[in-house]
N, C-alpha and C positions, 0 to 999 in steps of 0.2 A: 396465234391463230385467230384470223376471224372470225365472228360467231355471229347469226342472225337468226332472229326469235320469229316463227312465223306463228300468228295466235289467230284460230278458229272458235267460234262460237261465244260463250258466256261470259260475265263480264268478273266471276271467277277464275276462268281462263284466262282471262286478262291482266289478271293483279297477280297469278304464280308467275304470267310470264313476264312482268315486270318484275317481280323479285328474281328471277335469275338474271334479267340484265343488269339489276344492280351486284349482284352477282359476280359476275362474268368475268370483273379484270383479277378477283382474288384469285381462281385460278387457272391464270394465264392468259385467258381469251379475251378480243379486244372486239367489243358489238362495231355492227355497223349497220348504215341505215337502208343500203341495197342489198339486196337480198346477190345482186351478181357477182358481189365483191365475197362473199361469205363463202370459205372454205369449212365451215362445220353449218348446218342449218337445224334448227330445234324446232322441229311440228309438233304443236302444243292444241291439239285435235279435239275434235267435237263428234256427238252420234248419235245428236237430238234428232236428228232427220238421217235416210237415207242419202239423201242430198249430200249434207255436209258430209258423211264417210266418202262419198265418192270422190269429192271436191279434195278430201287429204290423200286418197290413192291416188290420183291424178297427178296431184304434184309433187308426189313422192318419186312415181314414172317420169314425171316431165325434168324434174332437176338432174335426173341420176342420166337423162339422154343427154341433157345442155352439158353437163358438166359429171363425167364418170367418177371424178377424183372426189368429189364435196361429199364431206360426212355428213351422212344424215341422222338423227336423235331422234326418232318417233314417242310422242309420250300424249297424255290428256285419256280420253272417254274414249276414242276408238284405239287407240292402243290397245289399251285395257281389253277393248273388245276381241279381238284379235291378233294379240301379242304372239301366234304362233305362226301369224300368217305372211306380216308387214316384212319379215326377212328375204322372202321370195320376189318381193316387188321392188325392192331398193334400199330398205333398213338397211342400216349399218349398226344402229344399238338402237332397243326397243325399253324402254323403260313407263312401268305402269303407275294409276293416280299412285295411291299408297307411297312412292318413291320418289316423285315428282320431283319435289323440291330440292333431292340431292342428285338432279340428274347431272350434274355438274362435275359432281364428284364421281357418275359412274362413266361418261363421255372420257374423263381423265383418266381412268381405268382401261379403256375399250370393255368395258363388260354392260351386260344384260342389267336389268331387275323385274322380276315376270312375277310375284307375289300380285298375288288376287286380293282386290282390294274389301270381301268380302269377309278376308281373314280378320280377328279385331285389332285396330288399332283408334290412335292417337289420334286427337284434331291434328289437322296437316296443317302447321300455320306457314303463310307468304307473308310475312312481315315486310313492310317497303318504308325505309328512312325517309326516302323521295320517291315523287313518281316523273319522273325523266320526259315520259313521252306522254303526259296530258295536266292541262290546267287542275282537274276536277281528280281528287287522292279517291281511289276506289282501298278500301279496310275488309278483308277479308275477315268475317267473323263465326261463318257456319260452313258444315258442308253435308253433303249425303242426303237422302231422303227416302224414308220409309211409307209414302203413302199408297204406292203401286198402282197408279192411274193407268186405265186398263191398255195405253195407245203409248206408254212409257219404258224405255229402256234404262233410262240411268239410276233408279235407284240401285241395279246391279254393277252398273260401272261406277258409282260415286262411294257407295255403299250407306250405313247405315246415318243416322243425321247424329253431327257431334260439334260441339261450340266450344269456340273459344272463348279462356277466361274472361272474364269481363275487367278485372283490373287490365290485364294486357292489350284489350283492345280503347281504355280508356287512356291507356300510356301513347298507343300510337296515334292517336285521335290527337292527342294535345301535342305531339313533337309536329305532328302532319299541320296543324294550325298555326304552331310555333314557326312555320318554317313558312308560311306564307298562303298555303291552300285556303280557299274562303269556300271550298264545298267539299263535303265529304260523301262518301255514297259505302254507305255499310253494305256487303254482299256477301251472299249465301247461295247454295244449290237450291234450299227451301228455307231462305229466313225468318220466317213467319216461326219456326222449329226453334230460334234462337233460344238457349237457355234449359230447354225441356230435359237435357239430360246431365244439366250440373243442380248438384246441391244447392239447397235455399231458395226463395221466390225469384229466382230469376226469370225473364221473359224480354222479349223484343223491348216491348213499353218499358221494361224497368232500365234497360241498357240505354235509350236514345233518352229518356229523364235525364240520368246522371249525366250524358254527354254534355247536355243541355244547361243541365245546374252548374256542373264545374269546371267549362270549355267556354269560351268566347270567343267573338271574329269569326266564326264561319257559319255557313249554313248546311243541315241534312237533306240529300235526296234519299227519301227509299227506294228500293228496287221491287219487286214483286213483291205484293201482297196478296196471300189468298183469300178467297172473300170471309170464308170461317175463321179470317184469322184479324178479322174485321170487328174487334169485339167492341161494347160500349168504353170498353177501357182506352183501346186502341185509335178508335173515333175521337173521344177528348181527349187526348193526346196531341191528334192531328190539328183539332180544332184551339185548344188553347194556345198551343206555338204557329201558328203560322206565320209568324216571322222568322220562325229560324228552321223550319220543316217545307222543304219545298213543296209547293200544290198541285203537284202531278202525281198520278197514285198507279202506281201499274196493277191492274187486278185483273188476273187472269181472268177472261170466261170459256175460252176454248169451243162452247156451242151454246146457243141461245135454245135450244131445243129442250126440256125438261126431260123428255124422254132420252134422248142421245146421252145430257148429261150423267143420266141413270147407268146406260150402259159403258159410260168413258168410267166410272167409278169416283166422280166427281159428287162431294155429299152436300149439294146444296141446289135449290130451283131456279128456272129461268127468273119468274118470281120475285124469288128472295133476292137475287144478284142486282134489278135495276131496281129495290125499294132500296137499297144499301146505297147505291150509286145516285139516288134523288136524294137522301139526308144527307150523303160529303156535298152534293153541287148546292144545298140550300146553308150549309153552317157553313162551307168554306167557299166564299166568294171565288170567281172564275178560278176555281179549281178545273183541271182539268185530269181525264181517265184517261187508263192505255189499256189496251186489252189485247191478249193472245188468241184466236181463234182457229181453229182445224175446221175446213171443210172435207167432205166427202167420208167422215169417219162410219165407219160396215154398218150397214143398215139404215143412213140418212137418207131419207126420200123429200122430195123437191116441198114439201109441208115444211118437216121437219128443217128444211134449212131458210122457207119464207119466217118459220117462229124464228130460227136466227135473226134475219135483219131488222125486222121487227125488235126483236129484243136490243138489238144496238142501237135501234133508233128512240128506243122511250126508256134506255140509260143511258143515252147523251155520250157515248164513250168519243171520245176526241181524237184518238190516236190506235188504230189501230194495225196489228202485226199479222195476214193471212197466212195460212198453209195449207198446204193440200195433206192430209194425209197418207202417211207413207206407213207400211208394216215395219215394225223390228221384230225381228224374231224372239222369240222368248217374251214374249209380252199377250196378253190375253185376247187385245184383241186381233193380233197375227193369227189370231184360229177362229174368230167368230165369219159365219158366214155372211152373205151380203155385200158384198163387198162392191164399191159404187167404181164405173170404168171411168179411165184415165181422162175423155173427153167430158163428163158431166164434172168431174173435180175441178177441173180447169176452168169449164164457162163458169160453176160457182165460183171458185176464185176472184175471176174479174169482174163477177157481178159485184163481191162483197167487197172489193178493193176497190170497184168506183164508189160504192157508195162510203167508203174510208174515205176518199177523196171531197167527196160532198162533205161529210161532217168534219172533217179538218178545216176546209174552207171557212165552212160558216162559223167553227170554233176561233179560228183566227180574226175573222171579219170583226167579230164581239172582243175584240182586245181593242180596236180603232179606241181614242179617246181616254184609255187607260193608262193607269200609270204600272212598272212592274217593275222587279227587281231584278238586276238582269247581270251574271256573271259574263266580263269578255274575253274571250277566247283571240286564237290567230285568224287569221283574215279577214281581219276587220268585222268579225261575227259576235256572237253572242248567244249565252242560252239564259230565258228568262226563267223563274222560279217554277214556272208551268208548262215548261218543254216547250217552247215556240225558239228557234233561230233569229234573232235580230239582226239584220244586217244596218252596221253603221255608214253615214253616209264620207264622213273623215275617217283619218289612220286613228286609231285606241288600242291604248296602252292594255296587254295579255292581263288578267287574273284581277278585275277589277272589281269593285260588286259596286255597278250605278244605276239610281232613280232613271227609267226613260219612258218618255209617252211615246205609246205606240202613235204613229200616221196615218199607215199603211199599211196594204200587204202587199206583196210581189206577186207573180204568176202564179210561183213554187211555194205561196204560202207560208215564207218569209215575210219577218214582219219590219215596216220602217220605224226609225223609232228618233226621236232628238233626247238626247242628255239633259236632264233637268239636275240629277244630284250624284253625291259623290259618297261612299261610305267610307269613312278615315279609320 
């Protein structure tokens, strides 16, 4: 039977749902890379946003019209969410996180797994020998998150934060290098959490050390880091490997507003967020930031979201990811009043996503004359160590790690770049 892995949201969604495609032919099912051809489909779903839940019922409806026959396998965070409902709209088997990983085994069954992931259990590990469908090996090492930011539904659907061993995640780090990867990208629901609930001084910093000490040939991206989790430790860390620690630092800020952040349940100040983000851009040469933001969150008044831009603009963030605010239910602030209309969300939106547009620019422009290190990817691209796209201007060979000085930039803020070096 064919099987097609459709994957929403996180980029631990992304690593379970490459483990089940390496998966897939043990029992019986043969992946394929069109979703048309696929008589079984795996929605491996997301419920960070209202959005995305809509986006997985939509194509739950839309598959089950194109094609009545094609099994469908609901599972990920909106599962979870509503495991009792997805049957009504075109499930055929609904399986929740907690289970995820042996959804394979219950597809082969026809049966259910509706266990609330709230219940206690295990790290849920996605172990991947290979990753099939990308240059860059994503290592699941965390998941769940207990901080309950007040505009957050998943630490109900993820449940509580649990890690994986660290020998284990040191075993798949060196087979993932051994086999050819030159980047790895550790990922978590809340990484920053890594280690807090095993025995002994474990912590983030202590895991990406050892990678470090006892691994060679490849380099680390991190994924999100929260700014409290930005510690003096964590700083030289960053600062003493930057040869092997990529210079892109994803740090959430979510609102530039001190106030707003009070109310998001976020424990740190507009403040404190861009003095943190001037000591990386001064110890770590064109380093560059990514930032999450929510506009329109209940009770932001047009002040409160000018202290946003501002604050984006005197911490340099380089890359940033806007959202309008949407309720989840069950979350604190789906009750708080205030609540800002659908037309003021949106023109902030495009105010703060032009001005993203502005600071990428000028983040890119300041690469002209440099030299970066730059993994290659398919079509002729490239991602350098500080999240910029290189576009080559000849064919280059996939999974490379080479010296290139920037040229250029393109329209789209792509950067040109000529090949100076080669890492063997």
């Amino acid at each position: 039977m064919n099987i097609y892995i459709y994957t929403f949201g996180c980029k631990v969604n992304q690593v379970e749902s490459e483990n089940i495609v390496n998966n897939a032919e043990k029992h019986g099912f043969t992946p394929v890379s069109n979703i048309e051809n696929a008589e079984l489909v795996v929605l491996n779903s997301c419920a960070v946003t209202e959005n995305a839940e809509k986006k997985f019922r939509n194509l739950i409806k839309k598959l089950k019209k194109d094609n009545p026959s094609v099994i469908i396998a609901a599972t990920g965070c909106a599962a979870e969410k509503d495991k009792d409902k997805l049957k009504n709209i075109g499930a055929d088997i609904v399986v929740t996180n907690s289970g995820k990983m042996d959804i394979l085994h219950y597809i082969s069954e026809n049966s259910d797994f509706l266990r609330s992931i709230s219940e206690p259990h295990e790290f849920v590990l996605a172990e991947n020998p290979k990753m099939i469908t990308r240059t860059r090996a994503f290592v699941k090492i965390q998941d769940g998150c207990d901080s309950f930011c007040a505009y957050c539904i998943i630490p109900s659907l993820r449940g509580k934060p649990s890690s994986r061993d660290m020998d284990s995640v040191v075993n798949e780090v060196r087979h993932l290098a051994q086999s050819g990867h030159k980047e790895i990208v550790p990922v978590g629901i809340h990484v920053g959490k890594y280690g807090l609930d095993l025995s002994g001084n474990v912590n983030l910093v202590s895991l990406i050390r050892r990678l470090i000490n006892e691994i060679e040939g490849f380099r680390i991206r991190l994924t999100s880091i929260e700014l409290n989790e930005l510690t003096d430790e964590m700083i030289a860390l960053l600062t003493d490997h930057q040869d092997r620690i990529c210079r892109h630092y994803h740090i959430p800020l979510q609102s530039g507003s001190t106030e707003i952040l009070k109310k998001m349940r976020r424990h740190y100040t507009a403040e404190e967020y861009i003095e943190k983000a001037q000591i990386l851009k001064k110890l770590v040469p064109d380093c560059t930031i990514g930032a999450d933001i929510i506009v329109g969150f209940p009770t932001e008044t047009d002040e409160n979201f000018r202290e946003t831009m501002d604050t984006v603009k005197k911490a340099g963030i380089d890359h940033i990811h806007v959202f309008s605010y949407s309720d989840r239910s069950g979350t604190e602030a789906s009750l708080m009043n205030g609540k800002v209309d659908s037309k003021t969300k949106s023109a902030r939106a495009k105010q703060l996503r032009d001005i993203a547009k502005e600071m990428k620019r000028a983040s890119a422009e300041r690469m002209v004359g440099k030299c970066l290190k730059t993994l290659t990817q398919n079509d002729n691209t490239g991602l350098t160590d500080n999240f910029f796209t290189v576009i080559f201007p000849n064919g280059v060979e996939q999974n490379l790690l080479l010296d290139v000085l920037i040229t250029g930039v393109g329209n789209d803020n792509t950067l040109k770049a000529e090949i100076i070096g080669h890492e063997h």
